[in-house]
Gaussian input, Z-matrix of N, CA and C with variables (Angstrom, degrees):
# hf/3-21g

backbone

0 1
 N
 C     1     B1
 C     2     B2     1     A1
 N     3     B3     2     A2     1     D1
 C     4     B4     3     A3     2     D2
 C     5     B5     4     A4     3     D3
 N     6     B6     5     A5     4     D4
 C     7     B7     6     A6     5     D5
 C     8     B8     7     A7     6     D6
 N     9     B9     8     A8     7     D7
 C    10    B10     9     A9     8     D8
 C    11    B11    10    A10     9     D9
 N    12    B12    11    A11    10    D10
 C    13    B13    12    A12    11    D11
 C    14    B14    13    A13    12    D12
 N    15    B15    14    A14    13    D13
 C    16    B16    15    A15    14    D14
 C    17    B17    16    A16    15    D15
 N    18    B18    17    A17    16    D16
 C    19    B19    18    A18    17    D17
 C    20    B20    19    A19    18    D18
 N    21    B21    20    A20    19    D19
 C    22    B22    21    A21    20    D20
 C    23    B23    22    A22    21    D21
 N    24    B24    23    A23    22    D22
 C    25    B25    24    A24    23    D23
 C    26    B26    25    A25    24    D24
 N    27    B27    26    A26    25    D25
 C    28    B28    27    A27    26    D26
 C    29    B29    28    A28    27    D27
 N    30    B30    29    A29    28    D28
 C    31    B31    30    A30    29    D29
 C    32    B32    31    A31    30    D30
 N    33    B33    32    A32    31    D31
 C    34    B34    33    A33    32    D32
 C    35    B35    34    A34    33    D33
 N    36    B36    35    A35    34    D34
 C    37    B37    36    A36    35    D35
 C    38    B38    37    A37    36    D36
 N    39    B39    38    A38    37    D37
 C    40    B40    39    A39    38    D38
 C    41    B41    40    A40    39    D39
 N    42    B42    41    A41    40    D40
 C    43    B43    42    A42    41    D41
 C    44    B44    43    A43    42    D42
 N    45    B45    44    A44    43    D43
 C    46    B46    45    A45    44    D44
 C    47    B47    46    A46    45    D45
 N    48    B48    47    A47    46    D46
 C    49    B49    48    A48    47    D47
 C    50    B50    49    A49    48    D48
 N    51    B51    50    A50    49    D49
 C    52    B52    51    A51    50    D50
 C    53    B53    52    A52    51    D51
 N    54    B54    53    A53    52    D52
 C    55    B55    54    A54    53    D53
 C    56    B56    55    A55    54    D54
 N    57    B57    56    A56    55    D55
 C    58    B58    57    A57    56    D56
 C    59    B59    58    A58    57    D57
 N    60    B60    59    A59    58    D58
 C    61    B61    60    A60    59    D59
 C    62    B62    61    A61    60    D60
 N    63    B63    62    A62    61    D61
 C    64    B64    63    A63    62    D62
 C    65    B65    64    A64    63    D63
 N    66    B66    65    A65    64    D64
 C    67    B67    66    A66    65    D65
 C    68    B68    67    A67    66    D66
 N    69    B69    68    A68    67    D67
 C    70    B70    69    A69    68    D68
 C    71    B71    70    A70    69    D69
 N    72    B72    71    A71    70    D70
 C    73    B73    72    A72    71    D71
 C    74    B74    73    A73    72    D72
 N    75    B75    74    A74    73    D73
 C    76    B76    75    A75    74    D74
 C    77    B77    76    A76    75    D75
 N    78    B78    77    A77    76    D76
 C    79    B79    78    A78    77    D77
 C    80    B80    79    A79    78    D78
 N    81    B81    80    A80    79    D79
 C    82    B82    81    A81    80    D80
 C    83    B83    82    A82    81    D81
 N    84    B84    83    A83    82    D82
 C    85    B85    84    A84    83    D83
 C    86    B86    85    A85    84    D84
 N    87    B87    86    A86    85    D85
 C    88    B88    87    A87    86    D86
 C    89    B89    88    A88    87    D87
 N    90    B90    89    A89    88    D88
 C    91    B91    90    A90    89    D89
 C    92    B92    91    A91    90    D90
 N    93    B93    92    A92    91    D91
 C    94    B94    93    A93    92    D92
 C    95    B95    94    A94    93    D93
 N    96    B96    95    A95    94    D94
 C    97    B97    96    A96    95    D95
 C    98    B98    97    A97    96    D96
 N    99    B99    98    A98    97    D97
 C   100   B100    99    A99    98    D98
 C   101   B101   100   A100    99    D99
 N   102   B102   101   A101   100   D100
 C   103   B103   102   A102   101   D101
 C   104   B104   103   A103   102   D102
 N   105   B105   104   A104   103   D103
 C   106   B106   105   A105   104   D104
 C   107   B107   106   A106   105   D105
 N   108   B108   107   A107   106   D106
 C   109   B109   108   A108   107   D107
 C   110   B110   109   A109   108   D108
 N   111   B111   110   A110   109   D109
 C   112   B112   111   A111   110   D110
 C   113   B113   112   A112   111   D111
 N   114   B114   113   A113   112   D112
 C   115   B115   114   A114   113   D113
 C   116   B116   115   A115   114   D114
 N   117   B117   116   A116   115   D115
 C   118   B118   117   A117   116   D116
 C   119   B119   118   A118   117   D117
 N   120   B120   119   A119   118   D118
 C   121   B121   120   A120   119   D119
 C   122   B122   121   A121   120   D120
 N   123   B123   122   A122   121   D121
 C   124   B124   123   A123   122   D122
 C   125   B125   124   A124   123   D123
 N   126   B126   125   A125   124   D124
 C   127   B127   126   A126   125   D125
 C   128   B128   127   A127   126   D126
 N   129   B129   128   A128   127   D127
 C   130   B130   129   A129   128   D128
 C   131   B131   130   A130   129   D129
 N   132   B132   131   A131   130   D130
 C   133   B133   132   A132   131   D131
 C   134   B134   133   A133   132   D132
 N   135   B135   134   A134   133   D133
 C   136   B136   135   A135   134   D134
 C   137   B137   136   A136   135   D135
 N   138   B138   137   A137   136   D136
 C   139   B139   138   A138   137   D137
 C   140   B140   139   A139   138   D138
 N   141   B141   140   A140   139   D139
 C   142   B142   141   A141   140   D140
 C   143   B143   142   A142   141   D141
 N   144   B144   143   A143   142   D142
 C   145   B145   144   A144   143   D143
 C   146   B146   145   A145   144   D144
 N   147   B147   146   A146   145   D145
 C   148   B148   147   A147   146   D146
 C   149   B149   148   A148   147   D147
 N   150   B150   149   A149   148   D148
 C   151   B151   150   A150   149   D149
 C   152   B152   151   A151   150   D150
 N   153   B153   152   A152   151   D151
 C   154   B154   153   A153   152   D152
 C   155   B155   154   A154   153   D153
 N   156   B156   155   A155   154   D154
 C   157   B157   156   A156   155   D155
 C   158   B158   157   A157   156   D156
 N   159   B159   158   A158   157   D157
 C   160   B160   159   A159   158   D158
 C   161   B161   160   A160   159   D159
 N   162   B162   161   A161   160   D160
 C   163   B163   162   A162   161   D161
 C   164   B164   163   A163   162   D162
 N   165   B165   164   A164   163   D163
 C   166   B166   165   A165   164   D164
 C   167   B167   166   A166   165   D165
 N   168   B168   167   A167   166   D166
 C   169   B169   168   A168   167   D167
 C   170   B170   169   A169   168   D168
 N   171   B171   170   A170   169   D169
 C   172   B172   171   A171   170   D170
 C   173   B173   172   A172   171   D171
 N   174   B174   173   A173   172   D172
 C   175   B175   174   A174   173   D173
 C   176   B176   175   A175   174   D174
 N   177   B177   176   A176   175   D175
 C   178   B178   177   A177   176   D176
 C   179   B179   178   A178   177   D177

   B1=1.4539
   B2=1.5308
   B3=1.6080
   B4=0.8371
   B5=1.4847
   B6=1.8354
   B7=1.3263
   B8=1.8157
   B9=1.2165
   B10=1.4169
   B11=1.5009
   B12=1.3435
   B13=1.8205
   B14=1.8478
   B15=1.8191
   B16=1.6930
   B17=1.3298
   B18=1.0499
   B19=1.3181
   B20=1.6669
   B21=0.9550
   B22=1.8782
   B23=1.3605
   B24=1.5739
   B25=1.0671
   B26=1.6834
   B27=1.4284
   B28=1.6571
   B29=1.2170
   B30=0.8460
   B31=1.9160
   B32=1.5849
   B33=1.4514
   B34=1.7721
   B35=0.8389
   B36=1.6077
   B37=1.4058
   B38=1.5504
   B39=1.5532
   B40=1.8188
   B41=1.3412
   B42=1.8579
   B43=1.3373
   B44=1.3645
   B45=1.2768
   B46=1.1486
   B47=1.4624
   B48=1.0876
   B49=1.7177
   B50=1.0922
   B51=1.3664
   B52=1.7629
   B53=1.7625
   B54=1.2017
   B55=1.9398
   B56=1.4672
   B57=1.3061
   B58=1.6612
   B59=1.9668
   B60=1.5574
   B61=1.3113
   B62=1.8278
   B63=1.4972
   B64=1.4562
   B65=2.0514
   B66=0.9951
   B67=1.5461
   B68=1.3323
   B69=1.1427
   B70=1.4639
   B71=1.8437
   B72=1.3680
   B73=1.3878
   B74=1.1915
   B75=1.2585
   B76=1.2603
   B77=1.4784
   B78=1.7216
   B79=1.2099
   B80=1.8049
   B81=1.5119
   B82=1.6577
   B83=1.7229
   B84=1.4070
   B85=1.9513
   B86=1.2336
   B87=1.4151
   B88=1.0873
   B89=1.4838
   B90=1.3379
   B91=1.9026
   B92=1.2544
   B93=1.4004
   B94=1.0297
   B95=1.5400
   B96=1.3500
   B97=1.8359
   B98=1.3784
   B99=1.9416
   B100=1.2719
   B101=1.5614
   B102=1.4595
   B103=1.6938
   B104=1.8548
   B105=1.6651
   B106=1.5224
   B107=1.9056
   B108=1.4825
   B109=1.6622
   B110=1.4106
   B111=1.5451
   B112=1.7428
   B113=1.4770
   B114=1.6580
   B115=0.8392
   B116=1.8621
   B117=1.0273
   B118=1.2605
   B119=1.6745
   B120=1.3515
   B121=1.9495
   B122=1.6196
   B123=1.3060
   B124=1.4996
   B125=1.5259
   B126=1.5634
   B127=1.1949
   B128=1.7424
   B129=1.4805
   B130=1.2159
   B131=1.4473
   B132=1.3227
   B133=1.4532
   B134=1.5384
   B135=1.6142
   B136=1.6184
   B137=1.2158
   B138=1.4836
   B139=1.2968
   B140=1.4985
   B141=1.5709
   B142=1.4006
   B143=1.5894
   B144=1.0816
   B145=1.2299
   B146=1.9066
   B147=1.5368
   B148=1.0302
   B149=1.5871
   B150=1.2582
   B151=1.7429
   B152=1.2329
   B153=1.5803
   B154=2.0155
   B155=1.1080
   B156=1.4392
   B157=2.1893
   B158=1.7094
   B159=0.7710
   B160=1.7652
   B161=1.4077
   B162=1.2941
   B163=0.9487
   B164=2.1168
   B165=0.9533
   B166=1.1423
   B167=1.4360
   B168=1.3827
   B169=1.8825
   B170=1.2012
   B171=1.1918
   B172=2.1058
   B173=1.3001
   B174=0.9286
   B175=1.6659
   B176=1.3125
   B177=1.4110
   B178=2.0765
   B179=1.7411
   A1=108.76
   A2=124.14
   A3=142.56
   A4=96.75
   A5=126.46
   A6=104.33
   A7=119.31
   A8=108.76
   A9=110.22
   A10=99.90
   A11=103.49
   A12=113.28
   A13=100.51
   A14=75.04
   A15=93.24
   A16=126.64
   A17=134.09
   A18=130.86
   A19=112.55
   A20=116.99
   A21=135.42
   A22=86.42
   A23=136.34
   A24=116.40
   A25=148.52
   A26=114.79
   A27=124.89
   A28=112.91
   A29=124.08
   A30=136.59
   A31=115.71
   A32=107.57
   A33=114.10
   A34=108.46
   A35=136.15
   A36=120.37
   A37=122.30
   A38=121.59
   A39=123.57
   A40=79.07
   A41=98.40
   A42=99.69
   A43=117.38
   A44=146.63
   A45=130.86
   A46=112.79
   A47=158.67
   A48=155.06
   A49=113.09
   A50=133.52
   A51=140.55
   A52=85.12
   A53=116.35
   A54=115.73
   A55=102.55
   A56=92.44
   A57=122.80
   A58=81.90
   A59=106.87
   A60=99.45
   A61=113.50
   A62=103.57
   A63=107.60
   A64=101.30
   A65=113.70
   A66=120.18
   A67=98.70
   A68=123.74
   A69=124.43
   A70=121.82
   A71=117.70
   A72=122.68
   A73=150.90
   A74=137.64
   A75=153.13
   A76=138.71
   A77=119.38
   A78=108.23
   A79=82.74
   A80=111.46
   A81=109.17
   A82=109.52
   A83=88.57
   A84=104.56
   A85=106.30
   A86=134.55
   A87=119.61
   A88=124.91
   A89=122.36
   A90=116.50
   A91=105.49
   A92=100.95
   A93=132.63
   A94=116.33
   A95=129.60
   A96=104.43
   A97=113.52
   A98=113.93
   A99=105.89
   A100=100.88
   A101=121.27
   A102=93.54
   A103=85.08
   A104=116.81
   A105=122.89
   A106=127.62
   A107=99.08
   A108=88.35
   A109=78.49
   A110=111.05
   A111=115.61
   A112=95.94
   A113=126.24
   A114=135.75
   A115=112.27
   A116=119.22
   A117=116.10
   A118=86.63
   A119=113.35
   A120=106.39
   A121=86.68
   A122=113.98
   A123=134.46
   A124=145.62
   A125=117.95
   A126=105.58
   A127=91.73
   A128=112.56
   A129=124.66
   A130=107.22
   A131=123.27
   A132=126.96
   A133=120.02
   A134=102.08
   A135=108.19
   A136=117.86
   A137=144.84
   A138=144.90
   A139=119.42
   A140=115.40
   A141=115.99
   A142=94.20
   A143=124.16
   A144=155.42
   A145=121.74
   A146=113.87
   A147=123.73
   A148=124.45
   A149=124.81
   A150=114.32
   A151=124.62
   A152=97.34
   A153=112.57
   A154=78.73
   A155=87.76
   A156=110.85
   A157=86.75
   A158=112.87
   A159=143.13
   A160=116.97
   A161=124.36
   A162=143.71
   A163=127.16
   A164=122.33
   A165=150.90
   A166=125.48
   A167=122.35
   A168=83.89
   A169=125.45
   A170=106.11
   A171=103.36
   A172=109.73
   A173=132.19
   A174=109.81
   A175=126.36
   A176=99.42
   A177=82.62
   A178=81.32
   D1=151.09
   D2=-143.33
   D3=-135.35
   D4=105.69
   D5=159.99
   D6=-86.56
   D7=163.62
   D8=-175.38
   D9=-155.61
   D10=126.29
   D11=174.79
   D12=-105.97
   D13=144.56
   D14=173.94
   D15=-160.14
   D16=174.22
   D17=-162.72
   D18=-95.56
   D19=137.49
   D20=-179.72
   D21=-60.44
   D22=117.13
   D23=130.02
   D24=-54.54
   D25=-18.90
   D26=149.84
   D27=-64.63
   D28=-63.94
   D29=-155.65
   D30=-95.87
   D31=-28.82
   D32=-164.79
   D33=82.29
   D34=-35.46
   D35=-159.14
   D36=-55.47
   D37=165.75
   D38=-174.02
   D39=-89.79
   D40=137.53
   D41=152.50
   D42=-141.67
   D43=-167.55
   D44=-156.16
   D45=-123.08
   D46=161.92
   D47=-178.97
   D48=-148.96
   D49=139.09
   D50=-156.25
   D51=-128.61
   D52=84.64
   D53=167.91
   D54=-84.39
   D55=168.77
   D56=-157.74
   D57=-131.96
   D58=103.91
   D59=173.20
   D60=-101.58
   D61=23.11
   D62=-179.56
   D63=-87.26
   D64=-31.78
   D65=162.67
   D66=-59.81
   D67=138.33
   D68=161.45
   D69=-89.37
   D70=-57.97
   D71=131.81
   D72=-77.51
   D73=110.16
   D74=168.23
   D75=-96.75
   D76=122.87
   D77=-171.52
   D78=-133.72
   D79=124.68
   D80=154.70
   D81=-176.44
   D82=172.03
   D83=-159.55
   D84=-77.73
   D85=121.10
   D86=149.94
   D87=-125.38
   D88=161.69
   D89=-178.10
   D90=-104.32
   D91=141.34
   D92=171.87
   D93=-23.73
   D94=147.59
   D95=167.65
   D96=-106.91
   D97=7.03
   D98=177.72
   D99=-140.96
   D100=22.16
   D101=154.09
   D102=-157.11
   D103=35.82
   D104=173.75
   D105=35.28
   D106=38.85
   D107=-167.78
   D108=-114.17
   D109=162.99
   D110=-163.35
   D111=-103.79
   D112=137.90
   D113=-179.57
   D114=-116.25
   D115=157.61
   D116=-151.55
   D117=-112.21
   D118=133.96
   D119=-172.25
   D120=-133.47
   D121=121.42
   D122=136.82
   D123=-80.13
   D124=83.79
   D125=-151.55
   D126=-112.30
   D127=162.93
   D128=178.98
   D129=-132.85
   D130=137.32
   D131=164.14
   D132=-133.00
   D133=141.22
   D134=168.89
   D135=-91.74
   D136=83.37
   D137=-164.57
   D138=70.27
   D139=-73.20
   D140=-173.27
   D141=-124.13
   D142=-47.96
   D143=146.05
   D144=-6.90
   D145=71.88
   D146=157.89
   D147=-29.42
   D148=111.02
   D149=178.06
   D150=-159.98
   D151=25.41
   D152=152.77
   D153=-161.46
   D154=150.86
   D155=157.19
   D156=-158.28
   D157=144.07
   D158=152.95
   D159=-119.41
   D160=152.82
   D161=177.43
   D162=-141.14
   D163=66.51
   D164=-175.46
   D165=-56.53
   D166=118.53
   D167=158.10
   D168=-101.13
   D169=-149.78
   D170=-167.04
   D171=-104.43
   D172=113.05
   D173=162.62
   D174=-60.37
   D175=153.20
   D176=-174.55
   D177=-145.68

């Protein structure tokens, strides 16, 4: 596992992310841990090797 900090798109706040770099692409929702609105995270990896992440919010 892979930590990775990033910014709240609602709130700004840093927050923290535990990736799985055995997936190579990744698309899924997660909430916030300090103002709970679900943000949509796209991460990409080359082997071990982190080399996209986005961080989005949702439209609703």
């Amino acid at each position: 596992m892979l930590e990775h900090f990033y910014t709240c798109p609602y709130c700004w706040e840093e927050i923290s992310a535990l990736l799985d770099p055995s997936v190579s692409n990744q698309t899924y929702i997660e909430d916030c841990e300090v103002c709970c609105n679900p943000i949509e995270l796209q991460v990409s990896f080359e082997g071990e090797e982190l080399v996209g992440f986005e961080a989005r919010d949702i439209e609703q």
